[in-house]
VOTOR-451597 format. One record per residue (C-alpha): residue in one letter; x, y, z. Coordinates in Angstrom, 1 decimal, decimal comma, always signed. Each point is the difference from the previous one (the first is absolute). Layout:
N
+---+--------+--------+--------+
! r !   east !  north !     up !
+---+--------+--------+--------+
! a !      X !      Y !      Z !
...
+---+--------+--------+--------+
This chain:
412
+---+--------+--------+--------+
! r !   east !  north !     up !
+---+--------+--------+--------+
! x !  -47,9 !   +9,5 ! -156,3 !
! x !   -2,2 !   +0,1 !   -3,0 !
! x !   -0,4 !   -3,5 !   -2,0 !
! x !   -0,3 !   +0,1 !   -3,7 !
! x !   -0,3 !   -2,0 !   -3,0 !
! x !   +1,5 !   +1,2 !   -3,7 !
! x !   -1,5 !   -1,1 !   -3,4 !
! x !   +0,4 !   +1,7 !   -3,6 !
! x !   -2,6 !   -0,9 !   -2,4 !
! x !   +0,6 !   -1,1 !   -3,5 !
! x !   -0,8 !   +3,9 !   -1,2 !
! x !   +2,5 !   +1,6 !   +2,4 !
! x !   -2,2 !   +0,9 !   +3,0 !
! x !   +2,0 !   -0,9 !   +3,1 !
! x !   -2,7 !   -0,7 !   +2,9 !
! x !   +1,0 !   +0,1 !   +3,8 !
! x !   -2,3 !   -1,0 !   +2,3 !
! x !   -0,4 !   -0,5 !   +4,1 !
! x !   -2,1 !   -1,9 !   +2,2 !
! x !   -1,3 !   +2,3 !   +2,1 !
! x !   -1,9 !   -2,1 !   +2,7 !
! x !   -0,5 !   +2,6 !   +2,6 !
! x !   -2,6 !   +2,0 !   -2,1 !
! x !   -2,9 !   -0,3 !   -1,8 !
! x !   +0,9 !   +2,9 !   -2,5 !
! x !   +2,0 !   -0,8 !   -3,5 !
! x !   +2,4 !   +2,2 !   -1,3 !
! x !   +0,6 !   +0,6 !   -3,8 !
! x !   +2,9 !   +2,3 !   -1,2 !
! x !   +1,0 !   +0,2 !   -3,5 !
! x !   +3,2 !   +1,8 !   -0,1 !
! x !   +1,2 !   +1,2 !   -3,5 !
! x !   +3,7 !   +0,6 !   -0,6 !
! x !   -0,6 !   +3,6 !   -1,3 !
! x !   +0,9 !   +3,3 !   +1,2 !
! x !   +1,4 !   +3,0 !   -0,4 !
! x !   +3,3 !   -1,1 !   -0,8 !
! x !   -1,8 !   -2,1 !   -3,3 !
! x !   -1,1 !   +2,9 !   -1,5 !
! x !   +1,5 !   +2,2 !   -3,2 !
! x !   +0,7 !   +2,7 !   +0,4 !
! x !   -1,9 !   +1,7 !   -2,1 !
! x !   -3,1 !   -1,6 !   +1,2 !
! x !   +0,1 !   +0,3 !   +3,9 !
! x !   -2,7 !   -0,5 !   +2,4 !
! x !   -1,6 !   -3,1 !   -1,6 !
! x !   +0,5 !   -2,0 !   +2,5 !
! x !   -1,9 !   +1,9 !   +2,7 !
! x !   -2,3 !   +0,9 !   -2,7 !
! x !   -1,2 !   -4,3 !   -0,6 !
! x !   -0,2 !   +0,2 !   +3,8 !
! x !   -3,3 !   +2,0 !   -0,6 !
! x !   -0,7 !   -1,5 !   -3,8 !
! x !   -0,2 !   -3,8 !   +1,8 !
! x !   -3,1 !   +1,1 !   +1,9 !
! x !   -2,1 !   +1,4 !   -2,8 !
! x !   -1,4 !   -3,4 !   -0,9 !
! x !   +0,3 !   -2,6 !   -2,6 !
! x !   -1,8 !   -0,9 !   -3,2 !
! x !   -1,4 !   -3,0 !   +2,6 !
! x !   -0,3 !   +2,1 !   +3,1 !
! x !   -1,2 !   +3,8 !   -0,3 !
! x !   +1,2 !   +0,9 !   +3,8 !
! x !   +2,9 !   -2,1 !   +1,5 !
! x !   -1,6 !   +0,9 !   +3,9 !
! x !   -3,5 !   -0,9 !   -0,6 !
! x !   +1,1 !   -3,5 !   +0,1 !
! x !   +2,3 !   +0,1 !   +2,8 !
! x !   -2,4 !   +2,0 !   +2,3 !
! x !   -2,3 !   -2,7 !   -0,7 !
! x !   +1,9 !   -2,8 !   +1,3 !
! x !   +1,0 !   +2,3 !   +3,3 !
! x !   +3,8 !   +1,0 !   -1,0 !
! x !   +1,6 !   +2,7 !   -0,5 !
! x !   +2,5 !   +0,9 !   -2,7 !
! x !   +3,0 !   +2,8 !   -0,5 !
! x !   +3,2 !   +0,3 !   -2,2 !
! x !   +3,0 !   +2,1 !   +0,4 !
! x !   +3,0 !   +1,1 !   -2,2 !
! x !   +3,7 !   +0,7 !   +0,3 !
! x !   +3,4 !   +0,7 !   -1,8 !
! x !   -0,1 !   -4,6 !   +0,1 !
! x !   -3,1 !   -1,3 !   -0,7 !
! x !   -3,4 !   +0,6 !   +0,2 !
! x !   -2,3 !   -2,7 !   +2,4 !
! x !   -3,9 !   -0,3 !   +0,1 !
! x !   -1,2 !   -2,0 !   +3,1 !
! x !   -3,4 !   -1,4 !   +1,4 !
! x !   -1,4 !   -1,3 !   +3,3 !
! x !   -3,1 !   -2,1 !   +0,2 !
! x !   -2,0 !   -2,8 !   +1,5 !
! x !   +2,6 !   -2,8 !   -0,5 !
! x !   -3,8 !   -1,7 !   -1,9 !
! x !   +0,4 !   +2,4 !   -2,4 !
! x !   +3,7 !   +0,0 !   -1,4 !
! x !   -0,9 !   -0,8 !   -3,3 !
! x !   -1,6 !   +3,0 !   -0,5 !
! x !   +3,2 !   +1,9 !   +0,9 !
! x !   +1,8 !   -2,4 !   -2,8 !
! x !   -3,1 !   +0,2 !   -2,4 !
! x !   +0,8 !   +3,8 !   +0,2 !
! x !   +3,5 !   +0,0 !   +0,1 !
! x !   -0,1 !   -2,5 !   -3,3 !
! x !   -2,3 !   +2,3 !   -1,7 !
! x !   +1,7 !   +3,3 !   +0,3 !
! x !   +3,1 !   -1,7 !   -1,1 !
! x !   -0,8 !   -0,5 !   -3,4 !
! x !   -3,9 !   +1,9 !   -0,3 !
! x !   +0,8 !   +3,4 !   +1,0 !
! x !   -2,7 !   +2,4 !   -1,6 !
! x !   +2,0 !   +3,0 !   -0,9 !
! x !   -2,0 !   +2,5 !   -2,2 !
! x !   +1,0 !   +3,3 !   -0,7 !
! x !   -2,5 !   +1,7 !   +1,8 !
! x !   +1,4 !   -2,2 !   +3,2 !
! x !   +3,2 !   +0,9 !   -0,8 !
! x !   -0,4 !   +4,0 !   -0,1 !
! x !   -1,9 !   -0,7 !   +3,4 !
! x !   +2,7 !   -1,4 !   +1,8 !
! x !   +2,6 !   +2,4 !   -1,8 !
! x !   -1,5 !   +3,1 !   +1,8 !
! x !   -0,5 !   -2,3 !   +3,5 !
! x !   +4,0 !   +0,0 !   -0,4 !
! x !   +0,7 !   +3,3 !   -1,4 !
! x !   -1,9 !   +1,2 !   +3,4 !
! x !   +1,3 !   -2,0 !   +2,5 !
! x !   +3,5 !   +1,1 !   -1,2 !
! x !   -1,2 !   +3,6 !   +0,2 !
! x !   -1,5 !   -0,4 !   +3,3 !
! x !   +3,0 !   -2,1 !   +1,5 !
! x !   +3,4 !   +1,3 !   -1,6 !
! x !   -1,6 !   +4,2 !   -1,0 !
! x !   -2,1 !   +1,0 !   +2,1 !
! x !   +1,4 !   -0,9 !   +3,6 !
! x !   +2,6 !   +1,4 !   +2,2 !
! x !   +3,1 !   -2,6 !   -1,0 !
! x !   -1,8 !   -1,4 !   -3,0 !
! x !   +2,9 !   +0,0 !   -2,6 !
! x !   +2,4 !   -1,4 !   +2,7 !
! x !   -0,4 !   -3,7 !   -1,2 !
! x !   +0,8 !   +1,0 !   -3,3 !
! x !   +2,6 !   +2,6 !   +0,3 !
! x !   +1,9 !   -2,4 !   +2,4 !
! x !   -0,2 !   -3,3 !   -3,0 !
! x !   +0,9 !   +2,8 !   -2,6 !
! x !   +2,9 !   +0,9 !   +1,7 !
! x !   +1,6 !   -3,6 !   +1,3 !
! x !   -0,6 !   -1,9 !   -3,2 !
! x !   +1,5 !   +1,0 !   -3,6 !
! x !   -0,7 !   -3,5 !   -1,6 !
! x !   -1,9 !   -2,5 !   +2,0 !
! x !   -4,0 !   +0,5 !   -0,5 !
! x !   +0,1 !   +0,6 !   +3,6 !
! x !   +0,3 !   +3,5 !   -0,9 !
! x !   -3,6 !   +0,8 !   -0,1 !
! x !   -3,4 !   -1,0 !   +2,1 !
! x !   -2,4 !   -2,6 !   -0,5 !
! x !   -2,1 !   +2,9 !   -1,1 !
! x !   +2,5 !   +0,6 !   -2,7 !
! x !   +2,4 !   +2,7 !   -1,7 !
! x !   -2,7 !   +2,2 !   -1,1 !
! x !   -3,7 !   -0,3 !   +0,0 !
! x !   -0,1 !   +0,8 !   -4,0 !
! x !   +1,6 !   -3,7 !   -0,2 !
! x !   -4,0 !   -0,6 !   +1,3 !
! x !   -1,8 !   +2,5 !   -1,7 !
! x !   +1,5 !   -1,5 !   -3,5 !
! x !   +0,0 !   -3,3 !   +0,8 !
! x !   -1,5 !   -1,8 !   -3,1 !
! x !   -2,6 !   -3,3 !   -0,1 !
! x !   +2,4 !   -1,8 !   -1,8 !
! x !   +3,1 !   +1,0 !   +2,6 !
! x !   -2,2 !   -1,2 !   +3,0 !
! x !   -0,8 !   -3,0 !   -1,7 !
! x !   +3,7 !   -0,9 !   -0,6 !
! x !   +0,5 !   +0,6 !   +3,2 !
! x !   -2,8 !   -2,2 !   +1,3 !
! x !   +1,9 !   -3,0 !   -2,8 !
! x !   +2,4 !   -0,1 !   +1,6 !
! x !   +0,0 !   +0,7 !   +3,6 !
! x !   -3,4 !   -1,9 !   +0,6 !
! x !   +0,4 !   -3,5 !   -0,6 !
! x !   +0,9 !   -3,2 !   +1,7 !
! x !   +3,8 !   -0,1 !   -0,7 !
! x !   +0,0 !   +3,2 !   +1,7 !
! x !   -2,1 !   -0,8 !   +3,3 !
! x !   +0,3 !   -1,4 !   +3,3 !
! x !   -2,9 !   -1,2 !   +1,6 !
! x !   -0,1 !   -0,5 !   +3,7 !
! x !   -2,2 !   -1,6 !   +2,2 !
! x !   -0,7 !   -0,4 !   +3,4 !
! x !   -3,4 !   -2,2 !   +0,9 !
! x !   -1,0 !   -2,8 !   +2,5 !
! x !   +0,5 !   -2,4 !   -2,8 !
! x !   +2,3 !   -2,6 !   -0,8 !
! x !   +3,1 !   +1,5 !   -2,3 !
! x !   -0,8 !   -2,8 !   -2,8 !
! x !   -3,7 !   +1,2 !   -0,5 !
! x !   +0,8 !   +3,7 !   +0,0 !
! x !   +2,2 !   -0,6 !   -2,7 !
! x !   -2,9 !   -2,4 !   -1,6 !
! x !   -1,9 !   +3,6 !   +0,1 !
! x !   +2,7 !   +1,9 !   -1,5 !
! x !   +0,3 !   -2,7 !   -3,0 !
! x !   -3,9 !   +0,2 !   -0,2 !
! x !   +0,2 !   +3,7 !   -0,7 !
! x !   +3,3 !   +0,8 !   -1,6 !
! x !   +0,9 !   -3,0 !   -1,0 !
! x !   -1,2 !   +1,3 !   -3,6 !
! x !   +0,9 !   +2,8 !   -0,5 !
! x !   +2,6 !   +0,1 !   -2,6 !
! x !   +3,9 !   +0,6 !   +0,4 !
! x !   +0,8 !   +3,9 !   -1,2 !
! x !   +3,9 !   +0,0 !   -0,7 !
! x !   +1,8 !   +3,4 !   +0,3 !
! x !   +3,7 !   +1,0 !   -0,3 !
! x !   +1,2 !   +0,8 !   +3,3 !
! x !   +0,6 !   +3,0 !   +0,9 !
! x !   +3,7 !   +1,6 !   +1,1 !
! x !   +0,0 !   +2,7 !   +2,7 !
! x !   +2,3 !   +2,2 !   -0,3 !
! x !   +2,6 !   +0,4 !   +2,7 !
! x !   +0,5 !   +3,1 !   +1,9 !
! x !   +3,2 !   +1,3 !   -0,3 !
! x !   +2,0 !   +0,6 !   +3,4 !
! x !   -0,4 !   +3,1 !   +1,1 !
! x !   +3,1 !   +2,3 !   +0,9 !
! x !   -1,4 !   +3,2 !   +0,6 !
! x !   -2,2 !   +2,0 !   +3,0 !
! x !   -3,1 !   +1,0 !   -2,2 !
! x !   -2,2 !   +2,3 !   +1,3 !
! x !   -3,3 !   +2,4 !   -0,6 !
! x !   -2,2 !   +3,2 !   +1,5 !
! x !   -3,2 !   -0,1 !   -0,5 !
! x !   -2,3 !   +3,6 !   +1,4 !
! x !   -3,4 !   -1,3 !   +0,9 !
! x !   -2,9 !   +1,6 !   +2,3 !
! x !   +0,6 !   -2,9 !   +2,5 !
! x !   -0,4 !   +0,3 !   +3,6 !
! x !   +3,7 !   -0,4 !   +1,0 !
! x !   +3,3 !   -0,2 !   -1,8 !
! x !   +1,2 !   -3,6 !   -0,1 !
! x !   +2,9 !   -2,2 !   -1,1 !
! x !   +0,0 !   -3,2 !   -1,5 !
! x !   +3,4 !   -2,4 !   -0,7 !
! x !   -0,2 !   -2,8 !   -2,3 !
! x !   +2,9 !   -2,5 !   +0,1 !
! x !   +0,6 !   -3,2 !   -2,5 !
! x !   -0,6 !   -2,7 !   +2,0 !
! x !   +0,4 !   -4,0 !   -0,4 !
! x !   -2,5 !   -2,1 !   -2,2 !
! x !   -2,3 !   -2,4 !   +1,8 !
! x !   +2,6 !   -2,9 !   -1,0 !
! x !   +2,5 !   +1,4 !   +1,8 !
! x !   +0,4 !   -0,3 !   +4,3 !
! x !   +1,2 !   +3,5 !   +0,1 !
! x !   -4,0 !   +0,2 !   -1,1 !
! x !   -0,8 !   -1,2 !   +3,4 !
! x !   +2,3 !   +2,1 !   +1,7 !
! x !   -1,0 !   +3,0 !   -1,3 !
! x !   -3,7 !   -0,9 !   +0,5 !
! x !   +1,3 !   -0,5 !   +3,8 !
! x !   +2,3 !   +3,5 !   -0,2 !
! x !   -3,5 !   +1,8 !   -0,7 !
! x !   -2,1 !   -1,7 !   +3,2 !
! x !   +2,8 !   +1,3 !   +2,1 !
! x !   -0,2 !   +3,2 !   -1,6 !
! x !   -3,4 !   +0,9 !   -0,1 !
! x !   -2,4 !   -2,9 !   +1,6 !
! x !   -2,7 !   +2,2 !   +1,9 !
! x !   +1,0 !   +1,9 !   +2,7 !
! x !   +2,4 !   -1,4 !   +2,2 !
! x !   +2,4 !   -0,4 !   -3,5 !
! x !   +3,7 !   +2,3 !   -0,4 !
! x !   -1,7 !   +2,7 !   -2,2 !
! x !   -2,9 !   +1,1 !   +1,6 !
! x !   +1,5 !   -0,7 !   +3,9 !
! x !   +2,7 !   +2,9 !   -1,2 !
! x !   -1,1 !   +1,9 !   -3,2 !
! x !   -3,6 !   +0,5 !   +1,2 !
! x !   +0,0 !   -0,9 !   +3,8 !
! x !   +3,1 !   +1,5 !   +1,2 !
! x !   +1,5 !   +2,1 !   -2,3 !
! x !   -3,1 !   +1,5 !   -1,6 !
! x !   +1,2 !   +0,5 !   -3,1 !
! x !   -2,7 !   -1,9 !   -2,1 !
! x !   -3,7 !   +0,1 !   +0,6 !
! x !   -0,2 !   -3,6 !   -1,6 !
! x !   +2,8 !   -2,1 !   -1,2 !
! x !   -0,6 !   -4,0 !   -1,9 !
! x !   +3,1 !   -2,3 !   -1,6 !
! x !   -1,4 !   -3,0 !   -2,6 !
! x !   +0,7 !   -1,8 !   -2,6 !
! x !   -1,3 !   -0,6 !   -3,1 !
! x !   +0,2 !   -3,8 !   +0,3 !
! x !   +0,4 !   -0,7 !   -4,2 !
! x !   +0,6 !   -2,8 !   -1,7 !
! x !   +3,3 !   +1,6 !   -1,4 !
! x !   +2,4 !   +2,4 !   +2,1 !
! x !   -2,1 !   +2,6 !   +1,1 !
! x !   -0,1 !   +3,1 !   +2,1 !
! x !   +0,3 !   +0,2 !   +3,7 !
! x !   -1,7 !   +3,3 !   +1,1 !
! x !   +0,4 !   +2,5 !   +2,9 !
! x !   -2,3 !   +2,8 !   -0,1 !
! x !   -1,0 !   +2,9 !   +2,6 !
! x !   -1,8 !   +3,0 !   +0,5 !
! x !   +1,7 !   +3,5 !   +1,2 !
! x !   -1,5 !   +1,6 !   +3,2 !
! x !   +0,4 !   +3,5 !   -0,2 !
! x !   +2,9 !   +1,9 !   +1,3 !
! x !   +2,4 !   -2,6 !   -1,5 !
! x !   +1,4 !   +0,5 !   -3,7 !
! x !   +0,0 !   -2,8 !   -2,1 !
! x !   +3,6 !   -0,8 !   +0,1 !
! x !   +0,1 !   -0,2 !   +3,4 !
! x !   -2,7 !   -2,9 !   -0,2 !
! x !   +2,0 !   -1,6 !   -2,9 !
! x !   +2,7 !   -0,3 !   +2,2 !
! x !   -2,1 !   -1,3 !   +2,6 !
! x !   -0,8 !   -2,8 !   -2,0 !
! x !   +3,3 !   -0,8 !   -1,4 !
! x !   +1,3 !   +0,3 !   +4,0 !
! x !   -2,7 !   -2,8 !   +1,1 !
! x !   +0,3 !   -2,6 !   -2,9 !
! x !   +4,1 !   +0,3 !   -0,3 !
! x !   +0,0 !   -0,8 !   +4,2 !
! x !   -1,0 !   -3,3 !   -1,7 !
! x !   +3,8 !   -0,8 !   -1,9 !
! x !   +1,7 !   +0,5 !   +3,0 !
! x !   -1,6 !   -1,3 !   +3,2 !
! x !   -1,6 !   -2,9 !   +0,9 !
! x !   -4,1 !   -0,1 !   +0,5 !
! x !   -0,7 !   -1,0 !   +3,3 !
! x !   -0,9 !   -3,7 !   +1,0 !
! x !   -3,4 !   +0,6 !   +1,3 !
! x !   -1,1 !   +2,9 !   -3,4 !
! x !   +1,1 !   -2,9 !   -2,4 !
! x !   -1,8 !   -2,7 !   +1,5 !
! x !   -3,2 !   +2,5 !   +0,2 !
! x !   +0,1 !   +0,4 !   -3,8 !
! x !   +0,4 !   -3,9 !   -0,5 !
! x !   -2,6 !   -0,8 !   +2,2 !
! x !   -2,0 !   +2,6 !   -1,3 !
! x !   +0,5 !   -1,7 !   -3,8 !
! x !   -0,8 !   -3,5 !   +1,7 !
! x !   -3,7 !   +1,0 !   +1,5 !
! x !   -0,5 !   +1,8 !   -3,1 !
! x !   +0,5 !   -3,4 !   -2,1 !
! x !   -1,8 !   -1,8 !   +2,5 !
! x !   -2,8 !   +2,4 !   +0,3 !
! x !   -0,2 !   +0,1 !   -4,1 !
! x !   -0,2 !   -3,9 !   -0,2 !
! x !   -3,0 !   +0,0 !   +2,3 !
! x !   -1,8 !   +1,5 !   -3,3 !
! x !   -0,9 !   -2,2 !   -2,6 !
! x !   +0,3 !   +2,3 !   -2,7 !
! x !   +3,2 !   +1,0 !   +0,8 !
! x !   +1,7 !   -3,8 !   -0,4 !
! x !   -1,8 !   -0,1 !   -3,3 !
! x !   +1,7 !   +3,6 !   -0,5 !
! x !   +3,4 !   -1,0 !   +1,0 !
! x !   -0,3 !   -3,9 !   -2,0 !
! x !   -0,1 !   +2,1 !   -3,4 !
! x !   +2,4 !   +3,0 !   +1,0 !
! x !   +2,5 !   -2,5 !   +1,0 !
! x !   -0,3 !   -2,1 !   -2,9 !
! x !   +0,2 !   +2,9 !   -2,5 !
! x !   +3,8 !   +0,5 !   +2,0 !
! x !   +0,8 !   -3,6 !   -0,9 !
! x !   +0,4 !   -1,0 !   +3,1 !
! x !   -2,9 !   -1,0 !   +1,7 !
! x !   +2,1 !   -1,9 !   +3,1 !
! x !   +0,4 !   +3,8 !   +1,1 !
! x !   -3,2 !   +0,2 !   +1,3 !
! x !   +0,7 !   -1,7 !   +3,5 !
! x !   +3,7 !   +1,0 !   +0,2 !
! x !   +0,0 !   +3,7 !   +0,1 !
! x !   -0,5 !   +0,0 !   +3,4 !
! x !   +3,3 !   -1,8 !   +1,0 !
! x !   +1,8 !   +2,4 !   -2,4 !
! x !   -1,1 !   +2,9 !   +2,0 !
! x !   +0,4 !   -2,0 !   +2,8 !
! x !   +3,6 !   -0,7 !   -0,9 !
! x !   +1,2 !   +3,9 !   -1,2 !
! x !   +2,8 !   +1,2 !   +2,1 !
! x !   +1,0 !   +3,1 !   +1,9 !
! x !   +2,9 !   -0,1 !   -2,9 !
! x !   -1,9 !   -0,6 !   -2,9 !
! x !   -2,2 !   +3,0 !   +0,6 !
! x !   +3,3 !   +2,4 !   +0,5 !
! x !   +1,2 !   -1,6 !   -3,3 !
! x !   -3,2 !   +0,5 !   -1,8 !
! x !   -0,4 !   +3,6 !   +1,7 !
! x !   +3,9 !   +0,6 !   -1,2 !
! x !   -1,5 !   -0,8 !   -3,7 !
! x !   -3,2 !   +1,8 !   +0,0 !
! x !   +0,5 !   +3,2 !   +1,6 !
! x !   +2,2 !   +1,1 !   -2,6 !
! x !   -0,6 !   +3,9 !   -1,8 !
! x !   +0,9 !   -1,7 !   -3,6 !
! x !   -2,9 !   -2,0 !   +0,4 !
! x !   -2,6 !   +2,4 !   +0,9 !
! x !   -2,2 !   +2,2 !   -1,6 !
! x !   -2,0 !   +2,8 !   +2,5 !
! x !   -2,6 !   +1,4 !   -0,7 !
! x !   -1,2 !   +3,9 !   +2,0 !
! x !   -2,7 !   +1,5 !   +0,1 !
! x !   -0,5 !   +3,6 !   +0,8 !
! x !   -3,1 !   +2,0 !   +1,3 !
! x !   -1,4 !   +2,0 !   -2,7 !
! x !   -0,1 !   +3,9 !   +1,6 !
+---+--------+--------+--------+
């Protein structure tokens, strides 16, 4: 059980804080609501692209990690298709640093050109040296290209193409940073051995002034249902032919979210799960098999993927797969596999809350889905999923007019 206060200052900034007694580390996450998915798309990739711009420095502070290293924290960011979140631990004696920095950057970014072209080719490689040149590198964007027509789902957080990068203009990324970056558009969350009323003193103290940036919200726009099988063959020099099914799956809002979330522990949950006991154990049709999800915001993707051992053609592995995850809509999972997976989910939440970076983490996630109470109940709605529900949810996913598959073939 995680306790938390809520407050929204007068320029937008909602602020969530915990008392952490148990440590002597704070936590500061600043969580923007901007992905992917709030991109045009004409202009894709900005979003990861600020992931690397907020570090170059402000007009006040030349290097953002100077100033953290000096007060003994650490500092990271990450980006998907929902939001983009920067986060740092320190000595709970030196949080204001964290906010001082976190203020800063907010509204005194230092973007110059030169920066900019920097940070362009830091992109434009890492998307070369993850999605090109690697065995499998295109599948993430084959697989979005494929499933989504309409919804910005439809490409990476890398983006559509990396000449939406290469062109990107001064006055574009500043736009971008307008409008995105600012208090209205924030959720700070924080996690210290402090009472909640003077951590949000703190947060008044150092955003409490930055001005309100009004922007016209935005609409996504919403995928259209899809009715179809869609599929693609890609011929690569990979080590082994593979297939990969993508299905449309619930959004997080929904409980068939949940269930499908469970659906994919049973399936593939280290070695003792359904696919590798008979696809890779027994059968030996596979040399490596995985399901997942993609755990958006919006309805996403729930993936099955696996890799062809040789003497086996790839429609005989196809089938495979379809055989395994259809057993699902008919028959009931046994007591003792479900209640693996939920306990599983349980030590994993448990395990997670032990971490004090991780409560800040979930405080702003939770908040940006408008429903902050959700943080200490998902564990009784795993808890309460049914032997039904997951044939029902199985009987609705696992369906050919929903998925898109993706092959690929050994060059020869």
């Amino acid at each position: 059980m995680i306790d938390y206060k809520i407050k929204t200052l007068g320029n937008g900034l909602t602020v969530v804080v915990h008392q952490e007694k148990s440590s002597q580390m704070a936590a500061v996450n600043m969580l923007y609501r901007v992905g992917a998915r709030n991109e045009n798309p004409e202009h894709t990739g900005f979003a990861h692209l600020f992931e690397h711009l907020m570090f170059k420095g402000t007009t006040q502070i030349p290097n953002f990690d100077t100033p953290v290293q000096m007060a003994s924290g650490e500092n990271n960011a990450f980006t998907n298709n929902d939001y983009t979140d920067y986060y740092i631990t320190l000595p709970k004696e030196n949080i204001e640093t964290a906010l001082w920095l976190e203020a800063d950057r907010m509204t005194g970014l230092n973007i110059t050109p030169e920066g900019l072209e920097m940070e362009k080719r830091v992109v434009i490689e890492e998307y070369n040296q993850r999605y090109i040149n690697q065995p499998y590198g295109e599948q993430w964007l084959c697989l979005r290209d494929m499933a989504y027509k309409v919804h910005p789902y439809r490409w990476a957080t890398i983006g559509l193409s990396t000449e939406h990068i290469s062109n990107a203009t001064m006055d574009q990324v500043d736009e971008f940073y307008k409008r995105f970056y600012n208090p209205n558009n924030a959720i700070l969350s924080i996690a210290a051995a402090y009472e909640p009323e003077y951590m949000f003193e703190l947060a008044e103290k150092w955003f409490g002034d930055i001005p309100l940036f009004e922007s016209e919200a935005q609409n996504i726009p919403v995928e259209p249902e899809q009715t179809e099988a869609r599929r693609m063959e890609l011929t690569q020099k990979i080590p082994a032919n593979s297939v990969t099914i993508a299905f449309k799956m619930a959004g997080r809002d929904s409980i068939n979210y949940y269930v499908s979330d469970m659906i994919s522990d049973l399936l593939s949950s280290g070695s003792s799960a359904r696919l590798y006991q008979s696809l890779v154990k027994e059968q030996k049709i596979l040399s490596a098999v995985n399901a997942y999800i993609t755990g958006d915001v919006d309805p996403g993707l729930f993936v099955v993927t696996g890799q062809v051992l040789p003497g086996f053609t790839i429609k005989e592995a196809e089938e495979s797969l379809w055989r395994e995850i259809t057993k699902l809509q008919t028959v009931e999972v046994e007591e003792y596999e479900l209640e693996k997976v939920k306990n599983k989910f349980e030590a994993n939440v448990i395990f997670g809350e032990l971490n004090v970076m991780n409560k800040a983490m979930n405080l702003g996630f939770y908040t940006m889905l408008n429903d902050l109470p959700l943080i200490n109940k998902e564990v009784d709605i795993y808890r309460s999923i049914s032997k039904s529900q997951i044939i029902d949810c199985a009987k609705d996913l696992f369906r050919k007019e929903i998925s898109s598959t993706l092959i690929y073939n050994i060059e020869k």
